[in-house]
C-alpha positions, 0 to 999 in steps of 0.5 A: 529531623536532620536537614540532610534526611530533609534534603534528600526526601526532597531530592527524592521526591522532585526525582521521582516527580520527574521521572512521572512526568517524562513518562507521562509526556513522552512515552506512549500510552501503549507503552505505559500499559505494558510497563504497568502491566511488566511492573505488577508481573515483576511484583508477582513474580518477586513475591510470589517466586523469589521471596519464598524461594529465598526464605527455603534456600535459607533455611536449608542453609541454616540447617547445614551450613556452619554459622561462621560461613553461612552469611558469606554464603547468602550473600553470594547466593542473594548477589548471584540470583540478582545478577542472573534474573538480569542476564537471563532476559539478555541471554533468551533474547540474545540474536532476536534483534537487528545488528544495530542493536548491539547490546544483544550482540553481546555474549551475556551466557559468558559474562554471568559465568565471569561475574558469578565467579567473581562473586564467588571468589569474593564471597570465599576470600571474605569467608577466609578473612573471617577465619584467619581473623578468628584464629588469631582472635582466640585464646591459646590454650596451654 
């Protein structure tokens, strides 16, 4: 085995060591229940909803969509629904808390409309790469 695989097993072990101690020593047990419980739903809800979801989402894509851009198109699609099973909890929760707690002051229904358009946007402007790329690529034909 190379020594950086070594390296960073044992970073990512000692992080990870870490990370359990802090939540075992400062975290209440009532919250370490609802953080269990929080992971198993997110696990059930990824396995259960999304996974399949994808899988649906990809074969109709593979029925309609043209190879060349098909991949470009995934990966938006993959980056915009990561990004919005983030913000949805922010949006829905937007207004429940005190002002001091600003991070739900923000506009987050306005900023996932920003970032899915940036995606979007490069997600197009790599598909277009790829098609001028291929053009100059081919043979002419005479």
């Amino acid at each position: 085995m190379k020594a950086w695989r070594i390296i960073l097993t044992v970073a990512g072990i000692g992080l990870a060591a870490f990370g359990a101690f802090r939540l075992v020593t400062q975290i209440p047990p009532r919250s370490l229940v609802f953080l269990g419980l929080w992971l198993v739903v997110a696990v059930i809800i990824h396995d259960g909803i999304l996974a399949p979801a994808t899988v649906g989402v990809s074969s109709v894509l593979r029925r309609s969509v043209p190879d060349r851009g098909r991949r470009y198109l995934q990966a938006a699609l993959i980056a915009s629904a990561m990004v919005t099973v983030i913000a949805l909890p922010m949006i829905y929760l937007r207004g429940s808390q005190p002002a001091v707690k600003a991070l739900l002051l923000r506009n987050y229904g306005a900023n996932l409309l920003t970032i899915l358009c940036c995606i979007a946007a490069v997600s197009l402007a790599c598909y277009l790469v790829r098609v001028v790329r291929d053009r100059r690529t081919e043979p002419r034909k005479s």
